[in-house]
N, C-alpha and C positions, 0 to 999 in steps of 0.2 A: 817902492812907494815911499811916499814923507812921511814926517809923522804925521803932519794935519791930512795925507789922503790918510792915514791905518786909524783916526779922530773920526773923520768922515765916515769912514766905512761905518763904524759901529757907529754912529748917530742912523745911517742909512736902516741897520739890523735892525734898530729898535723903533725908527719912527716906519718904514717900510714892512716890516716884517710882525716884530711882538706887538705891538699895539696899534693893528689891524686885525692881530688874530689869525693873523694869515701861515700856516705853521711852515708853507711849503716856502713860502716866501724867504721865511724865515732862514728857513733850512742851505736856500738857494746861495746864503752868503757864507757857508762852511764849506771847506775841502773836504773831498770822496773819501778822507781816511783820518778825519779830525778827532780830534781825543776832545773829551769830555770829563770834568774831572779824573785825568790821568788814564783814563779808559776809551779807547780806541772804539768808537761809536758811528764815524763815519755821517755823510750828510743823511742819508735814511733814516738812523737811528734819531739825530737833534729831530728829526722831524717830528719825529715818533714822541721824541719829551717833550713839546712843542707842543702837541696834539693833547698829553698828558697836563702838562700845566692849563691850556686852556679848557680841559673837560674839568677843572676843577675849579677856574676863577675865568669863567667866557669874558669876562669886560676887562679882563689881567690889565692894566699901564703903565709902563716906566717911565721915569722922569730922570734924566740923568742931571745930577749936581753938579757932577766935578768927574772932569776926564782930564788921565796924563797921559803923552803917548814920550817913549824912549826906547831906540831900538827898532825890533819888532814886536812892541808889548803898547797894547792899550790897557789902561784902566781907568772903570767908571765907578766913581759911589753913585747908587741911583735909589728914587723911592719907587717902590714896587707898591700900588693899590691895586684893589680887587674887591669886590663880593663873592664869598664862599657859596657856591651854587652848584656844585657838584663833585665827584667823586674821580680821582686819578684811574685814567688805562693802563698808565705804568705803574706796579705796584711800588717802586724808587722813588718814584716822582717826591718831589721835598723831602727828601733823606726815610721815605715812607712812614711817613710821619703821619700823613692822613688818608693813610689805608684803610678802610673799613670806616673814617668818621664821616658821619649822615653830614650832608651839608646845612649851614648852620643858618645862611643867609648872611650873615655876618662882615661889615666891610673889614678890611685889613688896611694896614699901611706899614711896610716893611723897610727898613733899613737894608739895603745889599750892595758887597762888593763885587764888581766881575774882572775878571783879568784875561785879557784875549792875545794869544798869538796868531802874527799877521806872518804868511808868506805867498806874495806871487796875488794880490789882494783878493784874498782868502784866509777865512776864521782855519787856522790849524789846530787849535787851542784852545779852551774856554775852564773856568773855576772860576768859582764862587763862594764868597762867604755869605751868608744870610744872619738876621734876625729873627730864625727860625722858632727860638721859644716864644719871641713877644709876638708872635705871628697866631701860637696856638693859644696865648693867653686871651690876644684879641677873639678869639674864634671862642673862647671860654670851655676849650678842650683841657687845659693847664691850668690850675687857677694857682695866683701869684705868691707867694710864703707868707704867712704870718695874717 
């Protein structure tokens, strides 16, 4: 594939897949044996996080900023919103970070990077950086120093 199809693809993941909610959808654009943060989770499993991240923020929507593709590497900075309305199925789910926090109602709006490998046009690959603290300060789980 080019780089503008492995650009394509992950515009398809996100505007078809996360922000419809759709986890199966989602899942449908990873390979059967895709690693997920370095850990071999396959497309069942992203489904599974999928499932996870949306039983904790159902409205989840990404907006991607700025995509590069070189190689077979996509990367997006994207802004992550959501309303806090519920509780993760996987206990991982955002570094299990809000495991056991009662939902708060609370919007978010998150900073995150993704980085995807493409092969055969299929996600092999997926990491992420997040704005994971300014995520729980929003949610007023953290509250800020000083």
């Amino acid at each position: 594939m080019s780089l503008e199809q492995n650009k394509e693809l992950i515009r398809r993941l996100y505007d078809e897949g996360l922000n419809r909610q759709a986890a199966a959808a989602a899942a449908a654009f990873y390979a059967v044996n895709a690693k997920n943060h370095g850990r071999e989770v396959g497309r069942a499993g992203m489904q599974k996080v999928f499932e996870a991240l949306f039983s904790v923020f159902p409205d989840f929507n990404y907006r991607i900023e700025e995509s590069t593709a070189e190689d077979d590497r996509v990367v997006c900075k994207v802004t992550m919103t959501g309303n806090h309305r519920g509780q993760p199925t996987l206990r991982d789910v955002f570094g299990g970070m809000l495991a056991g926090v009662a939902p708060t109602g609370k919007p978010v709006r998150v900073l995150q990077f993704h980085s995807f490998r493409i092969a055969a046009g299929q996600i092999t690959e997926h990491a992420a950086v997040r704005d994971d603290l300014g995520m729980l300060m929003q949610l007023g789980v953290v509250n800020r120093p000083g």
